[in-house]
C-alpha positions in Angstrom: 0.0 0.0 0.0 1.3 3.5 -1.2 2.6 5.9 2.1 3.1 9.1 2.9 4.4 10.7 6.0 4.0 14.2 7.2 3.6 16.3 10.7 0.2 15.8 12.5 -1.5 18.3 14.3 -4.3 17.2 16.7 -4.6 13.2 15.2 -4.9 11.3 18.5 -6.6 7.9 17.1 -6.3 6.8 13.3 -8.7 8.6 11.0 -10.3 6.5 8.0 -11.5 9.0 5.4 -12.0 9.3 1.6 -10.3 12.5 -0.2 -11.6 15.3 -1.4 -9.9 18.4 -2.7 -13.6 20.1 -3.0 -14.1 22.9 0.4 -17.6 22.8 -1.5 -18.7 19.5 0.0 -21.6 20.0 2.3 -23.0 16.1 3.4 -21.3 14.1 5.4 -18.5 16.5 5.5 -16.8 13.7 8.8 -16.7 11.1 6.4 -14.2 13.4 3.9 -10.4 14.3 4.3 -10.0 17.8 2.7 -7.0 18.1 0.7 -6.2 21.7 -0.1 -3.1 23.7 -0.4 -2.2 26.8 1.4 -5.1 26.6 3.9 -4.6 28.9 6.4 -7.9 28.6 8.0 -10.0 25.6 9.5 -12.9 24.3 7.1 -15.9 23.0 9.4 -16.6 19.4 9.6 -14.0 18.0 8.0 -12.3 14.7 9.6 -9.0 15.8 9.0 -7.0 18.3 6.7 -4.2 17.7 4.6 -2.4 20.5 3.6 0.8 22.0 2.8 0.3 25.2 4.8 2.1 25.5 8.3 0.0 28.3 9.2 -3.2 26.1 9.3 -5.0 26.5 12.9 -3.8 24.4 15.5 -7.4 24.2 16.1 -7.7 21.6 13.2 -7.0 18.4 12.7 -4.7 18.3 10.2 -1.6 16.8 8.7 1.0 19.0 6.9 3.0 18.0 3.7 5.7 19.1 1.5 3.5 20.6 -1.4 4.4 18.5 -4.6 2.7 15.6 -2.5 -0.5 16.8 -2.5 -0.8 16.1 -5.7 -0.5 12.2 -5.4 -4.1 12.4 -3.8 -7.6 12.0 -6.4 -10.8 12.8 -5.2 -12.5 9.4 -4.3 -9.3 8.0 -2.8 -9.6 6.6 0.7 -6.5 7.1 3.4 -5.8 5.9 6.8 -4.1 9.2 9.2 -2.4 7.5 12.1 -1.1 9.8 14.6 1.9 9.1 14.0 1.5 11.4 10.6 1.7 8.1 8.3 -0.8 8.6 5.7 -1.8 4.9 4.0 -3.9 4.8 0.9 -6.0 2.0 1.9 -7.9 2.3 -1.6 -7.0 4.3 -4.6 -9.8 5.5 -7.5 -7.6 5.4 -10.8 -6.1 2.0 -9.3 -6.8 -1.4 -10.9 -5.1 -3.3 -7.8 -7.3 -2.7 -4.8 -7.6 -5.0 -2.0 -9.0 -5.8 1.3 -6.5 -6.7 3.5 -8.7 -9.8 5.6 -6.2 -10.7 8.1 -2.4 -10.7 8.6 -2.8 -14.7 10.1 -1.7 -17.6 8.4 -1.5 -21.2 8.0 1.5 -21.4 5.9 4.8 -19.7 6.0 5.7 -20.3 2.2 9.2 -19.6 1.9 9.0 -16.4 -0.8 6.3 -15.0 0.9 6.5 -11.2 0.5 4.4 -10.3 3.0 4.9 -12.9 6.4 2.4 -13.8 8.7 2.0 -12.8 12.0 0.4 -14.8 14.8 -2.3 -12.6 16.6 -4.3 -9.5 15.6 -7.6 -7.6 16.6 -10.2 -9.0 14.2 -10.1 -6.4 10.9 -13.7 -7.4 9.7 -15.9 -4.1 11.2 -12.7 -2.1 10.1 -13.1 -3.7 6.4 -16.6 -3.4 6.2 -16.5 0.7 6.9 -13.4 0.9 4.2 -15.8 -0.9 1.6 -18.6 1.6 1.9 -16.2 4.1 1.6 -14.8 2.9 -2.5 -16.4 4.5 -5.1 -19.5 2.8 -6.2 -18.1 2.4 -9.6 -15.3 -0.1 -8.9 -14.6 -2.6 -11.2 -12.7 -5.1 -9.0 -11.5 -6.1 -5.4 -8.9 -8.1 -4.4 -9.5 -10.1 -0.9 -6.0 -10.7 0.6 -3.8 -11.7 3.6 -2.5 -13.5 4.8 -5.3 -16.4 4.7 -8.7 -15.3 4.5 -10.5 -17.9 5.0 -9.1 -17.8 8.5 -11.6 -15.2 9.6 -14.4 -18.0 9.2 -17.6 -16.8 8.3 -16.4 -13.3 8.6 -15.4 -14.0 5.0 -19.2 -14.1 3.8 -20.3 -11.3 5.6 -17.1 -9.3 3.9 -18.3 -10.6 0.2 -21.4 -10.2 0.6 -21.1 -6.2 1.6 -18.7 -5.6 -1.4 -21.7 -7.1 -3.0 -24.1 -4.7 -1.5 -21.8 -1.7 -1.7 -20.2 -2.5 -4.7 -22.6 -4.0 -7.6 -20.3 -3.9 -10.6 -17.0 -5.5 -8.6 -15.6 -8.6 -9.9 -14.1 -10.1 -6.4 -10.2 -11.7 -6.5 -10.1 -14.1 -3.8 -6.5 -15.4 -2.8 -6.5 -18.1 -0.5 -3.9 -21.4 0.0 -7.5 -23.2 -0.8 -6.7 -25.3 2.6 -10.1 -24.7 4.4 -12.1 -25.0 1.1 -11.4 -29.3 1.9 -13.8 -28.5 4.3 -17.3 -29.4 2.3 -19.6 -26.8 4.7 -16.8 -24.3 4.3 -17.1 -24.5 0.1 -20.8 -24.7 -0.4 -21.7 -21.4 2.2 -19.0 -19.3 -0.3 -20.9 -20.5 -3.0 -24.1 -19.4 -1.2 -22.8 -16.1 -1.2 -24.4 -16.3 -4.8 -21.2 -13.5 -6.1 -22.1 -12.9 -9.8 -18.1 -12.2 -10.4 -16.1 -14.2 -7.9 -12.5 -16.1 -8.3 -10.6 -17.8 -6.3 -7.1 -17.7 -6.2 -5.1 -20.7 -5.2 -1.4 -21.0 -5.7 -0.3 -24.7 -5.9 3.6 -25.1 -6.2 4.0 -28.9 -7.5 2.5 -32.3 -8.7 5.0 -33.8 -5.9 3.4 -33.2 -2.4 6.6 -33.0 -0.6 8.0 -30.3 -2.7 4.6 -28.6 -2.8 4.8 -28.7 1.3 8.3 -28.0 1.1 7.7 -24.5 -0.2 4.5 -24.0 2.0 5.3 -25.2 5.2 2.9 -27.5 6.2 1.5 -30.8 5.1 -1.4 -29.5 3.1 -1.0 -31.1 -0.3 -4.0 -33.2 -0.2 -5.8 -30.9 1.4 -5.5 -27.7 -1.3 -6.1 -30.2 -3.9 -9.5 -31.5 -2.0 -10.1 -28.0 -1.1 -10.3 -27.7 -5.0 -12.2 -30.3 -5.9 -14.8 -29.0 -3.6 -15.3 -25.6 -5.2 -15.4 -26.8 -8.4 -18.5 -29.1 -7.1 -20.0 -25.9 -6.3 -19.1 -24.4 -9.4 -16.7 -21.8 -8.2 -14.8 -20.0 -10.7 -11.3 -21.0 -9.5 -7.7 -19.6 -10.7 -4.4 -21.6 -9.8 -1.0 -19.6 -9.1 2.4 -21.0 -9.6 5.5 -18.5 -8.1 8.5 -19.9 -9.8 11.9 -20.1 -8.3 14.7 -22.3 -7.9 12.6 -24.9 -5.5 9.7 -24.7 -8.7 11.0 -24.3 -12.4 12.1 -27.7 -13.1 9.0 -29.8 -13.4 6.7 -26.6 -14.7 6.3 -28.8 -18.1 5.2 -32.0 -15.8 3.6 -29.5 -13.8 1.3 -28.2 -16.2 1.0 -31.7 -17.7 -1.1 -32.4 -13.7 -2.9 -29.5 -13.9 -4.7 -30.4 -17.1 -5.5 -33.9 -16.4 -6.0 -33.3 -13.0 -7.7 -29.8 -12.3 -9.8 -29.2 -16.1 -12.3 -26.9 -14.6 -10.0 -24.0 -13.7 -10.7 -20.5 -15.3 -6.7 -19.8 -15.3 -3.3 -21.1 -14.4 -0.9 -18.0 -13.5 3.0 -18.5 -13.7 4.2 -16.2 -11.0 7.6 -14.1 -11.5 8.6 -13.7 -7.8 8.6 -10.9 -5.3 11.8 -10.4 -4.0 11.0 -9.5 -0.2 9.5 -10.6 3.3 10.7 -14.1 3.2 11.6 -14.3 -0.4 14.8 -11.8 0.6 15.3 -14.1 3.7 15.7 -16.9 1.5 17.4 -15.3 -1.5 20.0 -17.9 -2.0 18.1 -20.6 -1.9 15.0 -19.2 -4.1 17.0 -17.0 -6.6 17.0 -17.8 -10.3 17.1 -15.2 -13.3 14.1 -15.3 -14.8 16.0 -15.9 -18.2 17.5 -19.3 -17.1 14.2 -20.8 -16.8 12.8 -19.8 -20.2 12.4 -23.3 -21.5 10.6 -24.8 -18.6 8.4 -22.2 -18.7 7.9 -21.7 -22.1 6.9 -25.9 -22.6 4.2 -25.4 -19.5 2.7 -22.3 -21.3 2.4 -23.7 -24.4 1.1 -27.1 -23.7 -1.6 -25.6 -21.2 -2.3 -22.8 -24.2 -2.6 -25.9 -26.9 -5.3 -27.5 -24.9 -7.6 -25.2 -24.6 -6.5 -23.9 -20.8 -5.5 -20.1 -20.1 -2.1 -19.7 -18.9 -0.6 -16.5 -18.1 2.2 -14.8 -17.1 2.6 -12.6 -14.5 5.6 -9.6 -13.1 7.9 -10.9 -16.4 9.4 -8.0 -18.5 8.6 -9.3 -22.2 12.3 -8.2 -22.8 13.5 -11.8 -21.2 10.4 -13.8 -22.7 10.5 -16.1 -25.5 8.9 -14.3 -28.2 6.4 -16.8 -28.6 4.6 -16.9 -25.1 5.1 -13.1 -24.8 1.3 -12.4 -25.4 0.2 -14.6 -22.2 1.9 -11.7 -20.2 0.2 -9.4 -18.4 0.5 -6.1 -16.4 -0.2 -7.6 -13.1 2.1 -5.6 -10.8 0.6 -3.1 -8.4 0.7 0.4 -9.2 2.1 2.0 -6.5 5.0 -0.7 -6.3 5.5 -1.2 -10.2 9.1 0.7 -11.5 10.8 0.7 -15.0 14.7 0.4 -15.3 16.8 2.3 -16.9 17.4 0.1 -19.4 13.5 0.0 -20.2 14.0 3.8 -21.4 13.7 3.3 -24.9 11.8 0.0 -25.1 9.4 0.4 -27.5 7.1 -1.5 -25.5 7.8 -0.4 -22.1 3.8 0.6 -21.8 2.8 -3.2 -22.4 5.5 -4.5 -20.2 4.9 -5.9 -17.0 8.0 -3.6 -15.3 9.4 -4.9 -12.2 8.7 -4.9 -8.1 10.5 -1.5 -6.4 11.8 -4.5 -4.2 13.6 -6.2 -7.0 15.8 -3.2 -8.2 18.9 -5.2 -6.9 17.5 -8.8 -8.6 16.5 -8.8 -11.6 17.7 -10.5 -14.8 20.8 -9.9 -16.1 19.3 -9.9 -19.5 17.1 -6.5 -19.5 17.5 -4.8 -22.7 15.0 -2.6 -24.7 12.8 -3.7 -27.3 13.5 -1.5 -30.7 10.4 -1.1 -32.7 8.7 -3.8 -32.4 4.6 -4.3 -33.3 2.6 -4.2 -30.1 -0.2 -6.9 -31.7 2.4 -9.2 -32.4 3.2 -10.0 -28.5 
């Protein structure tokens, strides 16, 4: 999630606000964080103030910034103001990559997990459920994150079902380790949630269960592949994720070989460039691969899955180190506020099709980044 920090004046608890840069707005004026430069005196009702003027009255609540980041807010966005003067854009209007964050718990600690799991929390649904009625009514999609989500228990439904409420025209990304879903009851009452646009998202790592547990964590094989089975009984749209790394690229051709005879009814099968931090960084040495060095594997699991009628993609590759062939199963998949270009991408005629890289992979990436010179965008 994007951040800003500045200097609070009066912020004694966390505010949860959308943005506005409007003084105009008249209802519901404590549900709005102004955003307004050179303010010098307090607007009534606000929740808070963001503003680059010092001079503001330290009657307000208010947070001061350098000016030029004022203009990172949009009208519509939603922050979180701690008192410590960190600013978190919990939603963001122009973004395509907005997520509800259901809990930081988990029951895995895969071994390139960006983001690690922590082991106790204050529940986050009531929290979650005010951030949702706060996203503009015209959002396409939302992400449902974690951590594991379906650790909340029916918490989960209740969340869905107010995105569905709130939120009429949002397709819903689920991402779950699918490890509760081998739980029948658990299955059928997300499919009673009756979401016109819902997919689940469930990374599996190998057809060998020891290597698949290896990179999880846990001995949970069986149970993410039963946990599968199940929602496709229900007829859940379901997507599989594969993160590749040194543990994963050797068998992605066998790999993808399982997954069509095995798993038919899936909507999508994702092949996962990694994320170089949380754990992933821990475990560098053991994980790292350049992407370029594992071409061939991955270019045999695309293509077979493609041949059959599947829909493989790729995702967080720079179409640079692709095979030409398999370059148009790649997609933009990287989140906005974390997505950079290199350098080297300067030129690249098709550096606004390219995937980019994670800000936490400026030190590894492939050594074989170079730009593409004129090249014809539909033939990728």
């Amino acid at each position: 999630m994007r951040q800003l920090t500045g200097t609070t004046i009066n912020v004694n608890s966390d505010i949860l606000a959308k943005v506005t840069t409007n003084c105009s707005v008249i209802r519901n004026r404590s549900k709005y964080v102004l955003v307004k430069k050179g303010l010098k005196k307090k607007p009534f009702g606000f929740a808070a103030i963001i503003t680059d003027s010092e001079e503001i009255s330290h009657k307000a609540t208010a947070v001061t910034l350098d000016a030029e980041r004022l203009v990172d807010f949009h009208d519509g966005d939603v922050v979180l103001i701690n008192p410590n003067g960190e600013i978190i854009f919990l939603y963001e209007k122009t973004s395509l990559h907005n997520a509800i964050l259901a809990t930081e718990r988990c029951n895995h600690r895969c071994i390139m997990c960006p983001q690690p799991p922590i082991a106790q929390e204050k529940d986050k649904t009531d929290f979650n459920i005010e951030l949702i009625s706060l996203f503009d009514k015209s959002t396409k999609e939302v992400g449902i994150t974690g951590g594991e989500p379906t650790l909340i228990g029916d918490n989960l439904f209740k969340v869905i079902k107010h995105i569905q409420k709130e939120l009429p025209n949002a397709a819903i990304s689920l991402l779950s380790n699918g490890v509760k879903f081998a739980d029948k009851s658990f299955a059928m009452k997300l499919a009673q949630c009756r979401h016109r646009d819902l997919q689940i998202d469930i990374p599996l790592f190998s057809d060998i269960a020891e290597e698949h547990n290896a990179v999880v964590g846990a001995k949970t094989f069986y149970k993410t592949v039963q946990g599968l089975y199940n929602l496709a009984l229900f007829r859940q749209k379901i997507g599989l994720r594969v993160v590749i790394h040194k543990k994963t690229y050797k068998r992605l051709p066998q790999f993808a070989d399982y997954i069509y005879h095995n798993f038919p009814f899936v909507s999508q099968v994702a092949f996962i460039q990694m994320e170089t931090t949380g754990l992933a960084k821990e475990n560098i040495a053991d994980l790292w691969i350049d992407p370029y060095d594992y071409n061939e594997e991955l270019r045999q699991a695309v293509l077979l899955l493609a041949d059959r009628g599947m829909n493989p993609y790729i995702y967080n590759a720079q179409l640079c180190v692709l095979p030409e062939d398999v370059r148009k199963y790649a997609m933009q998949s990287i989140s906005d506020w974390k997505d950079i270009y290199l350098p080297e991408c300067e030129n690249c005629s098709l550096k606004g099709q390219c995937g980019g890289f994670f800000e936490s992979n400026r030190e590894h990436h492939s050594e074989h980044i170079k730009p593409i010179i004129n090249d014809i965008s539909h033939d990728i």
